[in-house]
C-alpha positions as CSV (number, residue, x, y, z in Angstrom):
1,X,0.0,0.0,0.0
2,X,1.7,2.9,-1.3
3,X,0.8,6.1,0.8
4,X,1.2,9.5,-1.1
5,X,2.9,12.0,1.4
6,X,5.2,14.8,2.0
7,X,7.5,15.9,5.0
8,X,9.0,19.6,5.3
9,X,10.5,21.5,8.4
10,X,12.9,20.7,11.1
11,X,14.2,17.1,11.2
12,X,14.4,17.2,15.0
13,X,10.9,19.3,15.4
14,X,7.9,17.0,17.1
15,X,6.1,16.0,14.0
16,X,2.8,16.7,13.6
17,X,0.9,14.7,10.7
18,X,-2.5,15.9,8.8
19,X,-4.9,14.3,7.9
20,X,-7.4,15.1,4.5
21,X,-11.2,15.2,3.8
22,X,-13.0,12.7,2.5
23,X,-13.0,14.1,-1.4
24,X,-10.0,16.5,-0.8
25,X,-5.7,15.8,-1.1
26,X,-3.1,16.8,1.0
27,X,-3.1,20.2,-1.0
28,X,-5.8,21.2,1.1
29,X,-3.3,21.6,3.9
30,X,-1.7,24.7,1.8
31,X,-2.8,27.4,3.8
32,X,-1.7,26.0,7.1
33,X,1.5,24.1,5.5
34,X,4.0,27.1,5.7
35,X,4.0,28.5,8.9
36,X,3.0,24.8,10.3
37,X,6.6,23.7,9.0
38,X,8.2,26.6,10.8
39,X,7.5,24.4,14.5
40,X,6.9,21.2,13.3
41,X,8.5,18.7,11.4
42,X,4.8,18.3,9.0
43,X,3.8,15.3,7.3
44,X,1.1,15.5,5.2
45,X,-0.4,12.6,3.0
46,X,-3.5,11.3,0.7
47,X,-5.7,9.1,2.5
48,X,-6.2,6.2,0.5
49,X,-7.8,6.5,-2.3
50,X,-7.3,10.1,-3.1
51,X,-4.4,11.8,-4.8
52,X,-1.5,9.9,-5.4
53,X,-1.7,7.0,-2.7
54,X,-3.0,3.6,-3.7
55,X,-6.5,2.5,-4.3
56,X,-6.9,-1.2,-3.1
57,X,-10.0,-2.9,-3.4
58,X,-13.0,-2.2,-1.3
59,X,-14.7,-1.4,1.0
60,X,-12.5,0.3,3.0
61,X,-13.0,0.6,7.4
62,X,-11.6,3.1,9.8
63,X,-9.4,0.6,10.7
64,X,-8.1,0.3,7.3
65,X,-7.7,4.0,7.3
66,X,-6.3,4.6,10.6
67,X,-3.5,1.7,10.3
68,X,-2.4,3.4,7.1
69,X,-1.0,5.6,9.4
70,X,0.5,3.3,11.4
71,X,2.0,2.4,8.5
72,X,3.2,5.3,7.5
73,X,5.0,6.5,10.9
74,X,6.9,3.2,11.0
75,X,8.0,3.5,7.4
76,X,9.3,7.2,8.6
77,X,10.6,5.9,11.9
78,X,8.5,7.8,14.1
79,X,7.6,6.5,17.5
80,X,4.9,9.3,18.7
81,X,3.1,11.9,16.5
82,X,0.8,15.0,16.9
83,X,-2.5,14.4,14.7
84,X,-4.6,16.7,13.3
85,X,-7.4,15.6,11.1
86,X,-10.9,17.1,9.6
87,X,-13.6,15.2,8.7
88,X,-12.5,11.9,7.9
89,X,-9.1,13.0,8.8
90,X,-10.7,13.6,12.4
91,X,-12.3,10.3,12.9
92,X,-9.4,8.6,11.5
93,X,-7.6,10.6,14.3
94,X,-9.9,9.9,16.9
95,X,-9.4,5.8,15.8
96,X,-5.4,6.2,15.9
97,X,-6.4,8.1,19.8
98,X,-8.0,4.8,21.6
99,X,-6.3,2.1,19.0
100,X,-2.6,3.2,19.4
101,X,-2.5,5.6,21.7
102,X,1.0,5.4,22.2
103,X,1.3,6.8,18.7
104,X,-0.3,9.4,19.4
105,X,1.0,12.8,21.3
106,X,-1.7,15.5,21.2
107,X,-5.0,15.2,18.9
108,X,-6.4,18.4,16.8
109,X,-10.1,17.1,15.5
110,X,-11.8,19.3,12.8
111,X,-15.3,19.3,11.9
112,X,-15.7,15.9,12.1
113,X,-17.8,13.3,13.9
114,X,-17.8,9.9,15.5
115,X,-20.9,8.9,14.0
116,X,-21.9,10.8,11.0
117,X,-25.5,9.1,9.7
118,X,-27.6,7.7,8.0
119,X,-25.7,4.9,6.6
120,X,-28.3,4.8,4.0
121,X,-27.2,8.3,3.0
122,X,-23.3,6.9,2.5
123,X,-24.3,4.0,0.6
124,X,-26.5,6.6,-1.8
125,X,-23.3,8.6,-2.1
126,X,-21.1,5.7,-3.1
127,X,-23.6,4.6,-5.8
128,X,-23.9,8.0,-7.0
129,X,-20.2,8.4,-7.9
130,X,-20.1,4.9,-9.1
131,X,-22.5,5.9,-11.4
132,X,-21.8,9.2,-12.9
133,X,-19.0,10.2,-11.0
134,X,-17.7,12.9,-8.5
135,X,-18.7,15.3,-11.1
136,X,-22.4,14.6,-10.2
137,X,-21.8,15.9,-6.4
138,X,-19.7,18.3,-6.4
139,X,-21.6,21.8,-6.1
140,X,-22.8,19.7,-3.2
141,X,-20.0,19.3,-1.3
142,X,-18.8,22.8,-2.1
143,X,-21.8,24.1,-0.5
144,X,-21.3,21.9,2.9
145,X,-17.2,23.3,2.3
146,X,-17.5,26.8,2.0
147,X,-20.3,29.8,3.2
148,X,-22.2,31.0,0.7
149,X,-20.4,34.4,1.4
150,X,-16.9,32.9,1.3
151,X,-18.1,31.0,-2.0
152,X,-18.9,34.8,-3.6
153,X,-15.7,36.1,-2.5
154,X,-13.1,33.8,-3.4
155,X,-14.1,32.4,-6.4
156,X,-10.4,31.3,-7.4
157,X,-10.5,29.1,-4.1
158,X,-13.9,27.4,-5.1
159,X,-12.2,26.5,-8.4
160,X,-9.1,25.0,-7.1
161,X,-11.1,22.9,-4.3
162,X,-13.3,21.6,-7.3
163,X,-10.8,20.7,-9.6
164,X,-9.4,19.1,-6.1
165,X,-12.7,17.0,-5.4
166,X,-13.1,16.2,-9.1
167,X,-9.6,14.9,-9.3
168,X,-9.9,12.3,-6.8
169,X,-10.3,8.5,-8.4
170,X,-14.5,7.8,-8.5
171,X,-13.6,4.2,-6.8
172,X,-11.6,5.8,-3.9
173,X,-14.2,8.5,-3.1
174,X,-16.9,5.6,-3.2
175,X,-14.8,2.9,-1.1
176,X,-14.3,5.7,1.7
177,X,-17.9,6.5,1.7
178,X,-18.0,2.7,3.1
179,X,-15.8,4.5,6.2
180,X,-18.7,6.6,7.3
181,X,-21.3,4.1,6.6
182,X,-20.1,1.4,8.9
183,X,-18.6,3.8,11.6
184,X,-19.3,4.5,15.7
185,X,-16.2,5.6,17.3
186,X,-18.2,6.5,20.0
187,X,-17.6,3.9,22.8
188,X,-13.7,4.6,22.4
189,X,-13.9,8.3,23.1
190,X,-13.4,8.3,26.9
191,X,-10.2,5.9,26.4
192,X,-8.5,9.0,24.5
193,X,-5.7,10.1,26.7
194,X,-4.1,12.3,24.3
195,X,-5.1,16.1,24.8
196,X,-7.6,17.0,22.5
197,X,-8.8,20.1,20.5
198,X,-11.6,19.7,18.9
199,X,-12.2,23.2,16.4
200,X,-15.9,23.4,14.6
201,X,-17.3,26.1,12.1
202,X,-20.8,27.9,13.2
203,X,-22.1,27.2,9.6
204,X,-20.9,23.3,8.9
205,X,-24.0,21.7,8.0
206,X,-22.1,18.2,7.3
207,X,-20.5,18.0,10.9
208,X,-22.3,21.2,12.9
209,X,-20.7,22.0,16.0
210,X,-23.1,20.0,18.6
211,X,-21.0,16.7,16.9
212,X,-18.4,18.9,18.3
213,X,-19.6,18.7,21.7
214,X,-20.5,15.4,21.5
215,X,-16.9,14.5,21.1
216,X,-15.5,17.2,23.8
217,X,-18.0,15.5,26.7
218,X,-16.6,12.1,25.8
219,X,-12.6,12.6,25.3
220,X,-11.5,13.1,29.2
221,X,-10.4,17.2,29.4
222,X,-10.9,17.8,25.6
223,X,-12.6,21.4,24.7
224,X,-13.9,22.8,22.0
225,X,-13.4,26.1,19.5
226,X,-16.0,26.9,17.0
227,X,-15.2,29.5,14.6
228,X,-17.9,32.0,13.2
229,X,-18.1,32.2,10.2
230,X,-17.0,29.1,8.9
231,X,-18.3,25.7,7.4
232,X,-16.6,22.4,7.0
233,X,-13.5,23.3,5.4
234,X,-12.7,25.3,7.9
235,X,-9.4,25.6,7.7
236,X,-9.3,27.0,4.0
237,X,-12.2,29.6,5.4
238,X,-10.5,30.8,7.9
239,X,-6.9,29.9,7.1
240,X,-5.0,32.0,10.4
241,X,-7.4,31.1,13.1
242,X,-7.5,27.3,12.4
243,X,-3.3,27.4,12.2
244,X,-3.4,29.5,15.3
245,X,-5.3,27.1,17.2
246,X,-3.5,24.0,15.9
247,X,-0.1,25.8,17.4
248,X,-1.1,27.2,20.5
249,X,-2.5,23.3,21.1
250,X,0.2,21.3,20.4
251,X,2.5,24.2,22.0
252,X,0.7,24.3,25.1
């Protein structure tokens, strides 16, 4: 399993490794990447099934997902990471937090849930892209990434995050859909040890900030940020705030 990924910044920085979107690539990273690489040595890398990292056979699980990681910080010799993750990129962090916790340093979750229904709803998705591909749901997903405002104002954004989306392999997109579908990470929350931000927009309507909370209440002495405005690719809506947050987290 070949896992697409980059490392920049200090070799004997902690490392701090981020975790994509379901439908997005490492690129989406690129507003936090810079100054991130300044205090950390940064890994970023495609979930599988996106960008440039292998697509095996599906259906893919969480735990497929989250020992691709695994995987990855042995292959880079790394005993003990800092995670931060949106989306799927959260829950695949919050799987990493309870399933090899001594992995696992300090957790940054991002718009993302534990259980993220109706499964019915996933297994639509999947067929859909099958089908006709990620073409036919992508002003969807833009609209659960981006405010309608933000949308208006940054149109060269919206265009580079579709051209993202649209790139990603139809098969990939669909197998990770299986992810959501058959995912509850919620029993493992209270075994999280590592210290845990978890940072919401006001406006997500895919993960809205009460799944948030949910999370917060269940990892022992997590808490919670919700930025306003921002929906649930928060971090390329509001860019300084998220990287501020990650920092002052993992710095603390």
């Amino acid at each position: 399993m070949i896992v697409r990924h980059t490392v920049a910044g200090p070799e004997d920085a902690p490392v701090l490794i981020l975790s994509n979107s379901l439908g997005a690539t490492l690129e989406m990273w690129d507003p936090q990447a810079e100054a991130l690489a300044e205090r950390f040595r940064l890994v970023r890398y495609d979930t599988r099934g996106h960008g440039g990292s292998d697509v095996p056979p599906g259906p893919y699980s969480i735990a497929d997902v989250g020992g691709d990681v695994v995987d990855l910080l042995d292959r880079l010799g790394v005993e003990r990471a800092h995670f931060a993750g949106l989306s799927l990129g959260g829950m695949t962090g919050m799987w990493l937090g309870f399933n090899a916790p001594e992995r696992i340093e300090r957790l940054v979750l991002l718009c993302t849930s534990p259980l993220l229904g109706p499964p019915q709803g996933w297994a639509d998705r999947a067929a859909t892209v099958r089908e006709r591909g990620t073409q036919a749901i992508v002003d969807a997903t833009l609209d659960r990434w981006l405010t309608d405002d933000f949308r208006t104002e940054h149109p060269n954004t919206v265009q580079w995050l579709r051209a993202m989306f649209e790139g990603v392999e139809d098969e990939g997109y669909a197998n990770c859909c299986s992810v959501v579908e058959h995912m509850d990470l919620t029993d493992g929350l209270p075994r999280i040890a590592a210290p845990t931000l978890v940072i919401a927009g006001a406006q997500d309507p895919a993960t809205p900030p009460e799944h948030a909370e949910r999370i917060a209440d269940a990892i022992p002495d997590a808490r919670v940020e919700v930025l306003d405005p921002g929906a649930h690719l928060v971090n390329v809506e509001r860019p300084d705030d998220v990287t501020r947050l990650i920092v002052e987290h993992l710095e603390d």
